[in-house]
Each structure stands twice: as C-alpha cells, then as structure tokens.
TIMI-2910 file (N, C-alpha, C, CB; in pm, 1 decimal, decimal comma, always signed):
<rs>
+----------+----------+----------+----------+----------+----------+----------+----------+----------+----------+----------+----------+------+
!      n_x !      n_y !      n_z !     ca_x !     ca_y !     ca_z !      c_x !      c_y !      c_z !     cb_x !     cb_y !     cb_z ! resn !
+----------+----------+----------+----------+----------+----------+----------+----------+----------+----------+----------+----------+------+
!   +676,3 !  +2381,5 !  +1797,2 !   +684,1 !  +2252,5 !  +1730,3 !   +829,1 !  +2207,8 !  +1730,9 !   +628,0 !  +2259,9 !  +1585,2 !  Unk !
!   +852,1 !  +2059,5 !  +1772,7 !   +976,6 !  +2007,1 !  +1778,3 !   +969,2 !  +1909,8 !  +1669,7 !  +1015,1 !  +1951,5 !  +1913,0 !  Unk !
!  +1125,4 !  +1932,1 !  +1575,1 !  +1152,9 !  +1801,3 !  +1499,7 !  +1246,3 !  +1698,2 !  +1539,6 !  +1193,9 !  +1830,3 !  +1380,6 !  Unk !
!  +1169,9 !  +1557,8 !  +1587,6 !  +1268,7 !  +1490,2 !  +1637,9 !  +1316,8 !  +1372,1 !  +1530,1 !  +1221,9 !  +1439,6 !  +1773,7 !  Unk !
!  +1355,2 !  +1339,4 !  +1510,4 !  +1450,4 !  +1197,4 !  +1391,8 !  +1392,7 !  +1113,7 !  +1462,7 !  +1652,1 !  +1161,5 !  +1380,1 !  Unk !
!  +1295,6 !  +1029,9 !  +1381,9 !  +1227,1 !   +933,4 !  +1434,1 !  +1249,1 !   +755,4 !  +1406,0 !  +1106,5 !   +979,3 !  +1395,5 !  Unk !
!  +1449,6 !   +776,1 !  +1351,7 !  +1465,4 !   +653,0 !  +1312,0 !  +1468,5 !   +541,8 !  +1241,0 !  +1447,4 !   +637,4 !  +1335,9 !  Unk !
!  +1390,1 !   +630,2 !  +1137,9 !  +1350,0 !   +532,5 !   +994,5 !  +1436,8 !   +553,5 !   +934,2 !  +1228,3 !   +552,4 !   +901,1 !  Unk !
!  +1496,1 !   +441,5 !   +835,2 !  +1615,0 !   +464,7 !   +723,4 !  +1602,6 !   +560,7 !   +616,0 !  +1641,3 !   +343,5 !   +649,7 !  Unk !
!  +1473,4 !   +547,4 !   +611,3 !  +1489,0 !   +702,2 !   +518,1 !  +1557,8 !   +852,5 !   +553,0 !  +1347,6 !   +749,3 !   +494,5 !  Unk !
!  +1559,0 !   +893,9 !   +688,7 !  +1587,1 !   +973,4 !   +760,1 !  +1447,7 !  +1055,1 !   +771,9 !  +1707,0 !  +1034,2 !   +716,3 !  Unk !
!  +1339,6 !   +983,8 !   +778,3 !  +1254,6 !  +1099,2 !   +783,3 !  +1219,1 !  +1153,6 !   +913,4 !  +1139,6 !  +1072,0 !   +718,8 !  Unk !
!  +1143,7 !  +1251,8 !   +952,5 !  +1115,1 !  +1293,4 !  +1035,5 !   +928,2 !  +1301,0 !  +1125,4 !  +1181,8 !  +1388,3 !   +990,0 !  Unk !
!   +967,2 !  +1302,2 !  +1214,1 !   +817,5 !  +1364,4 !  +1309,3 !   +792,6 !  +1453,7 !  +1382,5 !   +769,1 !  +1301,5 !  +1392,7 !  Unk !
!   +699,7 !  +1516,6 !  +1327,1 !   +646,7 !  +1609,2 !  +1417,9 !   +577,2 !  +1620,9 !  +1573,5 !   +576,3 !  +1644,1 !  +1351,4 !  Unk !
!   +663,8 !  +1628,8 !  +1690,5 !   +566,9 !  +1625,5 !  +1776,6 !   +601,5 !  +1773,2 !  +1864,0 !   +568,9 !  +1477,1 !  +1861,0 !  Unk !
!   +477,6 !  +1760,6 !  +1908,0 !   +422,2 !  +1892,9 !  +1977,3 !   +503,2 !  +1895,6 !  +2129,4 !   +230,9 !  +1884,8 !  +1997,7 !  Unk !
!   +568,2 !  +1977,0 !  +2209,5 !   +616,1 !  +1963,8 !  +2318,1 !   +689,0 !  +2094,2 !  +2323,1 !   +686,8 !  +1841,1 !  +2335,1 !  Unk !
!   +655,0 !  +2123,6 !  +2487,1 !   +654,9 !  +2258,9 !  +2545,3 !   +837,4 !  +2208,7 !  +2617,8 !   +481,9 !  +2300,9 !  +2683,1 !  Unk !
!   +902,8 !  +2101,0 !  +2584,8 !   +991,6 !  +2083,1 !  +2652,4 !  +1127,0 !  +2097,3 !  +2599,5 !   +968,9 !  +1984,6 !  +2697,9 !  Unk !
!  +1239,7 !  +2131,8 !  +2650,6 !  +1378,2 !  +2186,7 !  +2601,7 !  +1445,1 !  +2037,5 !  +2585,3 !  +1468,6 !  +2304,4 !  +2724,7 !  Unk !
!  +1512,4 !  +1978,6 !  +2472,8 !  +1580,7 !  +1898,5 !  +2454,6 !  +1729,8 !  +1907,8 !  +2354,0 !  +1490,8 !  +1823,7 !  +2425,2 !  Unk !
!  +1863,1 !  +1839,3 !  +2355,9 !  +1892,6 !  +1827,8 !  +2295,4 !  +1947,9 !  +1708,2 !  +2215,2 !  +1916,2 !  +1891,6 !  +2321,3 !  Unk !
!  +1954,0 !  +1693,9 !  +2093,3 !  +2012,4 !  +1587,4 !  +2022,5 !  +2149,2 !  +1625,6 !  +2022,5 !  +1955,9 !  +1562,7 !  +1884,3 !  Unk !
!  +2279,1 !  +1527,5 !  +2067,6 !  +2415,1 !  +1552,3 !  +2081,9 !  +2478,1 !  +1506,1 !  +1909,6 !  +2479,4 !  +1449,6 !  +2228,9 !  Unk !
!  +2398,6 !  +1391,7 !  +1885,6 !  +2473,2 !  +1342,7 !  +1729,0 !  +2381,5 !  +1291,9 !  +1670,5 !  +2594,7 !  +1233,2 !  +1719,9 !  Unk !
!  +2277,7 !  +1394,8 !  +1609,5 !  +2166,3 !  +1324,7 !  +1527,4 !  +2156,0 !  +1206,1 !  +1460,6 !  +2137,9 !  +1387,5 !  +1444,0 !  Unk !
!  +2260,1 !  +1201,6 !  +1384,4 !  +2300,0 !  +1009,4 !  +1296,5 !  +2328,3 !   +910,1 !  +1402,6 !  +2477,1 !   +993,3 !  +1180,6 !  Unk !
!  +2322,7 !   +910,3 !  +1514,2 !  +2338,5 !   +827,0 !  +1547,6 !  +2257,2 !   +811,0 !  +1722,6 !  +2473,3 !   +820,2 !  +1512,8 !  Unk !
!  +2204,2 !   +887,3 !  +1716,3 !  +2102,6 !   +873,7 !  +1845,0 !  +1977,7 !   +858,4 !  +1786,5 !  +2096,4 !  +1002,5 !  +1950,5 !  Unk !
!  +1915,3 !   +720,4 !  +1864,9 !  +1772,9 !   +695,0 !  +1823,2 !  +1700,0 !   +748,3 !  +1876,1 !  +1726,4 !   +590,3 !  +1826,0 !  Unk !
!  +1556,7 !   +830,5 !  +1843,2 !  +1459,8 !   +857,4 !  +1947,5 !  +1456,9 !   +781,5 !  +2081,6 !  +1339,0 !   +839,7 !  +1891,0 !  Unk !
!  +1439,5 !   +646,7 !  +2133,9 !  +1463,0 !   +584,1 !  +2233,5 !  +1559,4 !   +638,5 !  +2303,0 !  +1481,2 !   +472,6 !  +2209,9 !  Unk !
!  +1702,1 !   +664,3 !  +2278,4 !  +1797,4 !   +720,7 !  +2359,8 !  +1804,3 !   +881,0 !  +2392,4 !  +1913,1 !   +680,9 !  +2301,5 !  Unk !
!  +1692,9 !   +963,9 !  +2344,2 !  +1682,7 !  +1089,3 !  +2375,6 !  +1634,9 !  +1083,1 !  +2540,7 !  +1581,0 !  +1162,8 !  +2269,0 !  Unk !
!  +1652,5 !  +1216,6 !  +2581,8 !  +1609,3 !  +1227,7 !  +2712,4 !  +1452,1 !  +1259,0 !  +2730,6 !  +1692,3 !  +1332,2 !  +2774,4 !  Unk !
!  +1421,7 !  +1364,6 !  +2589,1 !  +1283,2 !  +1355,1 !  +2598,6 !  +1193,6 !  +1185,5 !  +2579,6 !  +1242,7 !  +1461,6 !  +2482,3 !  Unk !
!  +1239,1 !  +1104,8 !  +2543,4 !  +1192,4 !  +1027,9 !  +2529,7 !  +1203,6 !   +948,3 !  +2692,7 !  +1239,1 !   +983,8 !  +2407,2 !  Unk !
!  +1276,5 !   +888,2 !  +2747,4 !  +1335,7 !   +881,1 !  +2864,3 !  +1236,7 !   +903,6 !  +2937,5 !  +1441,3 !   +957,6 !  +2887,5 !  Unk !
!  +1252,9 !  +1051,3 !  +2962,9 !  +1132,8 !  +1111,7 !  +3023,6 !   +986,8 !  +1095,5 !  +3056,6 !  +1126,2 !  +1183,4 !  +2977,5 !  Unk !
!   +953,2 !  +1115,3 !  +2928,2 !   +822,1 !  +1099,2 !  +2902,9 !   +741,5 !   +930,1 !  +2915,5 !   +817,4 !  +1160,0 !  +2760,1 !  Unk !
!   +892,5 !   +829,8 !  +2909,2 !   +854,4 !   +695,4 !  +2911,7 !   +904,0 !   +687,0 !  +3051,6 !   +915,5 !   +591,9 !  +2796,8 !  Unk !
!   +983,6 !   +758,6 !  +3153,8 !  +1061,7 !   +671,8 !  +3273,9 !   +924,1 !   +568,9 !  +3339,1 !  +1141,4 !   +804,1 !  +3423,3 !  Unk !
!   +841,5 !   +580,6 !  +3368,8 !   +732,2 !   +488,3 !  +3449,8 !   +635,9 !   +412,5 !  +3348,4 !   +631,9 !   +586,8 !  +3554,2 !  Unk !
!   +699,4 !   +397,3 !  +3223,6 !   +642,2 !   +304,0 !  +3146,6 !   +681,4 !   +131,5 !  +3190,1 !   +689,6 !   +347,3 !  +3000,5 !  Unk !
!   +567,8 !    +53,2 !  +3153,5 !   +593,6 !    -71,1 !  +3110,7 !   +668,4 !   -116,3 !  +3014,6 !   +509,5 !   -113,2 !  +3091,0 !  Unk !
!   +729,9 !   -257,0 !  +3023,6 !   +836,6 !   -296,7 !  +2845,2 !   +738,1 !   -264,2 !  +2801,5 !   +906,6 !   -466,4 !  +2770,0 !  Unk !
!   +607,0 !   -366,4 !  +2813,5 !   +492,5 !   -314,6 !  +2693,8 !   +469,0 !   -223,4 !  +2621,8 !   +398,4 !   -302,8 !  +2718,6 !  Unk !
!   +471,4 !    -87,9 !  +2671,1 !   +431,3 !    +29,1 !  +2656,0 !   +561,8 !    +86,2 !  +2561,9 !   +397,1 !    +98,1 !  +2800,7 !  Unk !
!   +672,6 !    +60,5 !  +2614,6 !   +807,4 !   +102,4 !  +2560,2 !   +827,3 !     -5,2 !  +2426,3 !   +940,0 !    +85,5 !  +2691,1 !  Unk !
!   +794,8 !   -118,6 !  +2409,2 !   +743,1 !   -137,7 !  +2265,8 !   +696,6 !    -94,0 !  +2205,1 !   +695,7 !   -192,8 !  +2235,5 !  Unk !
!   +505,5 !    -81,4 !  +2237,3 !   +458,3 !    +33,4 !  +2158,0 !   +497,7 !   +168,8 !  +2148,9 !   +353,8 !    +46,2 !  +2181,5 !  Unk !
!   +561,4 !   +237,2 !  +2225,8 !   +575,3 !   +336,4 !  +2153,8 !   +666,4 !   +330,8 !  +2053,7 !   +594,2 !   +425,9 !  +2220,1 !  Unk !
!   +786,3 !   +251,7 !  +2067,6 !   +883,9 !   +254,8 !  +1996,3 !   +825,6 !   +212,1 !  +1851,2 !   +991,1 !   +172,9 !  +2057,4 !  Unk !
!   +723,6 !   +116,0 !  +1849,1 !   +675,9 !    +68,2 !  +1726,8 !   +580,0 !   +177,6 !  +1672,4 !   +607,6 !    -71,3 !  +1743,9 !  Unk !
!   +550,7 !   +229,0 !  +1711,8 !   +444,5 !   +348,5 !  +1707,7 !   +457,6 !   +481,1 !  +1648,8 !   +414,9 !   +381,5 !  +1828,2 !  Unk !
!   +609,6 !   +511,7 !  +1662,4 !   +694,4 !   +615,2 !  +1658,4 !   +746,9 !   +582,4 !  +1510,8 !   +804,0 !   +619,9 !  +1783,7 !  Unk !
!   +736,8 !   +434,8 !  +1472,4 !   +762,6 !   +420,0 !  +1351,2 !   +707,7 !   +425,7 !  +1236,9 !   +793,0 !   +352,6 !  +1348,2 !  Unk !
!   +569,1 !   +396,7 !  +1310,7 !   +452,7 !   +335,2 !  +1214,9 !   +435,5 !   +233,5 !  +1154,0 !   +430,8 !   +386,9 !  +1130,6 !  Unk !
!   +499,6 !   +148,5 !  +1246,2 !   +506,6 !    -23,6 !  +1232,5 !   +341,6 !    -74,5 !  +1250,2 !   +621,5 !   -106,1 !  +1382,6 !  Unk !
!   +285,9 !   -156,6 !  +1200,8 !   +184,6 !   -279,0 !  +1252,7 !   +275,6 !   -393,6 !  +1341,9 !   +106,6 !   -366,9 !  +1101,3 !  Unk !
!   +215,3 !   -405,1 !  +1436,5 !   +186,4 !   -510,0 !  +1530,1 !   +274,4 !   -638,7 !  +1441,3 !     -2,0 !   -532,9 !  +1555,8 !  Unk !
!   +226,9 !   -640,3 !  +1285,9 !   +245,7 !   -754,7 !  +1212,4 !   +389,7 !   -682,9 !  +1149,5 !   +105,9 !   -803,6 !  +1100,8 !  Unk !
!   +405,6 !   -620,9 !  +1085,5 !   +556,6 !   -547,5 !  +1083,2 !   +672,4 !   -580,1 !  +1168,9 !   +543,5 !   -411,2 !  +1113,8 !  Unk !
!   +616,9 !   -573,7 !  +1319,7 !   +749,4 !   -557,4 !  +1373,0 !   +747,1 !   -710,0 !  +1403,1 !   +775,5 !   -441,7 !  +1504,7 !  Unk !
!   +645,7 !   -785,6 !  +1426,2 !   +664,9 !   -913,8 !  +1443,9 !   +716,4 !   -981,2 !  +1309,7 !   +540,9 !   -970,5 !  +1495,6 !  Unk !
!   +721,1 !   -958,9 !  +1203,3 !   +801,9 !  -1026,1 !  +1090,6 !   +972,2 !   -911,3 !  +1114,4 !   +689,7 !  -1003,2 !   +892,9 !  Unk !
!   +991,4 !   -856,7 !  +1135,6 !  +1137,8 !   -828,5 !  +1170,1 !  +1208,0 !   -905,8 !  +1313,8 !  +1143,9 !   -662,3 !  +1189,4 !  Unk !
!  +1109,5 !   -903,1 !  +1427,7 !  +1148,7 !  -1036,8 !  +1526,0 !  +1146,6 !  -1190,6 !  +1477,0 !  +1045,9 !  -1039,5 !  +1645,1 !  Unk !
!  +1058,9 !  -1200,8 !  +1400,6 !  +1052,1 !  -1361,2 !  +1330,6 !   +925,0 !  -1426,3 !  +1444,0 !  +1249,5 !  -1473,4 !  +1345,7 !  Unk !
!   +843,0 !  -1306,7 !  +1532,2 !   +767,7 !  -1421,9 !  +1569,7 !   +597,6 !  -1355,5 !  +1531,1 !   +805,4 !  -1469,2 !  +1755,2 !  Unk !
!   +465,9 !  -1408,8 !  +1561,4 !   +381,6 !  -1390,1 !  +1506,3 !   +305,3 !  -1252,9 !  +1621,2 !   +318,5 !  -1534,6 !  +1472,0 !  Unk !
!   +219,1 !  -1194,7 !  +1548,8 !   +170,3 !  -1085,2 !  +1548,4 !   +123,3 !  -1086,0 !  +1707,3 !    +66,5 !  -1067,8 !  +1432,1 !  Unk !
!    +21,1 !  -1215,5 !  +1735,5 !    -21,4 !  -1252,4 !  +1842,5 !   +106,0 !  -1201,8 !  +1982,7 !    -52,8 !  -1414,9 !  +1812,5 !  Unk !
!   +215,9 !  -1275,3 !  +1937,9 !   +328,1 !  -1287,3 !  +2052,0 !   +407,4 !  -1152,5 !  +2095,0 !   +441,5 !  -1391,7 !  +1999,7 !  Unk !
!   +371,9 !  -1035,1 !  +1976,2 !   +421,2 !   -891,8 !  +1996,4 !   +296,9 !   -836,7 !  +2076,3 !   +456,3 !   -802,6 !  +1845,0 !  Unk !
!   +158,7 !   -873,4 !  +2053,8 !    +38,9 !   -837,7 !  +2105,2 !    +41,1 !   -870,0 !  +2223,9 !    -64,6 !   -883,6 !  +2048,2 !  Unk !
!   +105,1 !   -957,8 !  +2293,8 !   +110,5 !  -1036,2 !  +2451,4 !   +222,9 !   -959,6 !  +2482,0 !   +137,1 !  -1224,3 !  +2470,6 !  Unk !
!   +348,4 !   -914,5 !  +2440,5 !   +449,7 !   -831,2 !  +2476,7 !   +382,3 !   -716,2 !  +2505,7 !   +553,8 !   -814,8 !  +2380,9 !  Unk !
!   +320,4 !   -646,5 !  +2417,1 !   +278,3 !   -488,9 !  +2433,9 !   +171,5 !   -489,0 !  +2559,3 !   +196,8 !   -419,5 !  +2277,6 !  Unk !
!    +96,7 !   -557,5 !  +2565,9 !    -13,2 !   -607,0 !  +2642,1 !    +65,5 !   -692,4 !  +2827,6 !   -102,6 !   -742,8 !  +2507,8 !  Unk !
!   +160,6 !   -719,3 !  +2801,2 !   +195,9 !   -784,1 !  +2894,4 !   +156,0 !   -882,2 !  +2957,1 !   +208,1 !   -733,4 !  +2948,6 !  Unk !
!   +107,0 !   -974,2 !  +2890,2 !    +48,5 !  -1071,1 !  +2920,3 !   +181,8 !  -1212,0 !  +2889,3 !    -99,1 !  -1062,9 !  +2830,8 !  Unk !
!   +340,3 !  -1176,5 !  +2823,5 !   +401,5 !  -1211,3 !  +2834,2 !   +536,1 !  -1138,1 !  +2860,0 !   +373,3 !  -1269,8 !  +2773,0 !  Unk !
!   +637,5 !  -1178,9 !  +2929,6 !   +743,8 !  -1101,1 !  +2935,9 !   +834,0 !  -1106,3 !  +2893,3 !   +774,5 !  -1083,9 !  +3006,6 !  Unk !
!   +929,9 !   -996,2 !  +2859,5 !  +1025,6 !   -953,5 !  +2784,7 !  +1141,6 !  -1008,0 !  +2848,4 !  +1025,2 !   -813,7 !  +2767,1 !  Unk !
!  +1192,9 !  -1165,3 !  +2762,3 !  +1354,4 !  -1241,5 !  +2794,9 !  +1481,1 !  -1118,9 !  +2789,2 !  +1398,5 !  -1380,3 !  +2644,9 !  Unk !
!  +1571,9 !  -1170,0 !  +2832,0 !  +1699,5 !  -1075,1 !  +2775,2 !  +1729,4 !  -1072,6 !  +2646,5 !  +1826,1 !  -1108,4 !  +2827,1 !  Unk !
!  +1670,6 !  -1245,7 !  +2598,7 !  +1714,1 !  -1286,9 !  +2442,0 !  +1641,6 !  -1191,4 !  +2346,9 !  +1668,0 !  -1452,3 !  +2397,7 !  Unk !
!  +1515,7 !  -1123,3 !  +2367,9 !  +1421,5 !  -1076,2 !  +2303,3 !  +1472,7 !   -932,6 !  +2339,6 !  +1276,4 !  -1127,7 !  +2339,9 !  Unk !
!  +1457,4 !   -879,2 !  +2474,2 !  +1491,8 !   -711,5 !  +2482,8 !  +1631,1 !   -701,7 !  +2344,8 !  +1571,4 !   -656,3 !  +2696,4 !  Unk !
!  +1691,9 !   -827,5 !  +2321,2 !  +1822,5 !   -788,1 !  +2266,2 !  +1793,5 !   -733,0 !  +2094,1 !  +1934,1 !   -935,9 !  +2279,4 !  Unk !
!  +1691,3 !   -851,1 !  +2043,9 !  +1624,1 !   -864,9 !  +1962,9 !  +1548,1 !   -693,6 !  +1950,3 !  +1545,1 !   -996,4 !  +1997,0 !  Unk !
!  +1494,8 !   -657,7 !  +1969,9 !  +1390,3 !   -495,4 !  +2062,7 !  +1498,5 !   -415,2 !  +1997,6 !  +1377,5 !   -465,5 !  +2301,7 !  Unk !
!  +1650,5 !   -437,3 !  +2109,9 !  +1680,6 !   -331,6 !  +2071,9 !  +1792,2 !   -302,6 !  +1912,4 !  +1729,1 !   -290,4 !  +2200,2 !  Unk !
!  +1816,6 !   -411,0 !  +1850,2 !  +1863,9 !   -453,4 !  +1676,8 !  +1826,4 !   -411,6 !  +1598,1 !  +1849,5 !   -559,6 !  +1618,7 !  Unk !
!  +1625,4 !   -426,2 !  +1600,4 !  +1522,8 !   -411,8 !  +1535,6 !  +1501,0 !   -216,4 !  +1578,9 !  +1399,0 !   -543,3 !  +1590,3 !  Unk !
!  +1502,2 !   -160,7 !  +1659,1 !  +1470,7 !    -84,4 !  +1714,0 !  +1585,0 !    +28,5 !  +1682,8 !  +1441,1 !   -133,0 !  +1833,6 !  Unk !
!  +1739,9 !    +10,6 !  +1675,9 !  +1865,0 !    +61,8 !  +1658,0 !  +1874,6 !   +126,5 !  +1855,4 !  +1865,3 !   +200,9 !  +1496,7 !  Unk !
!  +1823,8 !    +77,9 !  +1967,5 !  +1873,0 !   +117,6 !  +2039,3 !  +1878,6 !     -1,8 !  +2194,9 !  +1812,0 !   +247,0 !  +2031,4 !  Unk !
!  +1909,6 !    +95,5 !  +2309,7 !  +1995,5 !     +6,3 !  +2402,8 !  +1853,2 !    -90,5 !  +2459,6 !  +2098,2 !   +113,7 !  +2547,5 !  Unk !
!  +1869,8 !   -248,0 !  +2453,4 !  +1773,3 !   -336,3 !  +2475,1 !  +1727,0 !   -332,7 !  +2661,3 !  +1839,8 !   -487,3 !  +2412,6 !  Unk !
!  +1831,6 !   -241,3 !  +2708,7 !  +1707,7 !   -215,3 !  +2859,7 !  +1624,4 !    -91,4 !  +2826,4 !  +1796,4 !   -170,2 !  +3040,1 !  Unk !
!  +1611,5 !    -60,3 !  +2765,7 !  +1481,3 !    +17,5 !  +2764,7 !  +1345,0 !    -96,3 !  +2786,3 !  +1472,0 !   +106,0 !  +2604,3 !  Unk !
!  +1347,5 !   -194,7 !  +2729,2 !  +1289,7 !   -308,7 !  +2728,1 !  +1250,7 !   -405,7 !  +2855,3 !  +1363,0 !   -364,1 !  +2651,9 !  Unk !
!  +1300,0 !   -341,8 !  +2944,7 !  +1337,2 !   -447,4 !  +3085,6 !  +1255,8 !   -335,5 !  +3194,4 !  +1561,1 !   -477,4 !  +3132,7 !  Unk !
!  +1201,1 !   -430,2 !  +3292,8 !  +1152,0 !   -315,1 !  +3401,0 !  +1245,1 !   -358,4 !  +3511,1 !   +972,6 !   -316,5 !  +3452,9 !  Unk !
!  +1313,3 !   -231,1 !  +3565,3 !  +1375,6 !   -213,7 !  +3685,0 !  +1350,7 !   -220,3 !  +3798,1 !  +1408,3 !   -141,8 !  +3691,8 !  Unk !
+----------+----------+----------+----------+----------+----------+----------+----------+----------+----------+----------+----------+------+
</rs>
C-alpha cells in the first residue's frame, strides 16, 4: 500500500494500491499531478480524462469543480467527455484550481 498526498488543503491523504516504486522529492509542494507515478499511469490519457482524474483524486463533483472554474457543470461534462476542448485560457484555469502545471491539460 502506497500513501500518496492527494492535494487537498487539509493535507489529507489516499490510499492507493500500486506494485510501483515512486518518489516524492518535496511533499508540500508537489501535487499528485506532478508525480511520476501519476505521469505514468496518465502519459496516453486525454485532457478529458486528465481532468477527471485530477477531479476524482479529489473527490470533487462535476458541479464542485465547475463552481471553482466559474462555469456550469454541463461545460466541465463536455471537457471530461471531450466533446469540447481545452483553451490555453482554461488549461491555465485547470491548473490554479488543480495547484499544478496547466499542460497536463493539453494533448501533445
């Protein structure tokens, strides 16, 4: 069992299961997003997907993270879904809301 810092201001933590070697260099200040296990496990993800998890990892609603962007539930649902795409103005937004780097958000 691995404990990774999952980013919430509380400092709390999550439990996830993984057979894989990682390290955290400066716990206070590396977000799950910027780990390598995370990286990893997301490199051939969609933005979509790299939203949800990131929102997921929090235990945000759909409606949560869309009242911290300022837009409606629907328009995070078309992000995750990809049925709309992720501006630079918004990955920037992603990554504020998120505490990490807004290309995670962008497909290469």
């Amino acid at each position: 069992m691995v404990r990774v810092r999952n980013g919430l201001n509380n400092g709390g933590y999550m439990a996830k299961e993984s057979d894989e070697n990682f390290e955290i260099k400066n716990e206070e200040s590396t977000s799950w997003e910027e780990t390598d296990l995370f990286k990893n496990r997301f490199a051939e993800s969609t933005p979509g997907e790299m939203i949800f998890a990131s929102r997921d990892m929090r235990g945000w609603s759909q409606a949560a993270l869309a009242e911290k962007l300022g837009k409606s539930s629907h328009y995070v649902s078309d992000l995750e879904n990809g049925r709309r795409s992720v501006s630079r103005k918004m990955a920037v937004a992603l990554g504020d809301v998120f505490g990490c780097d807004p290309a995670l958000f962008f497909n290469f």
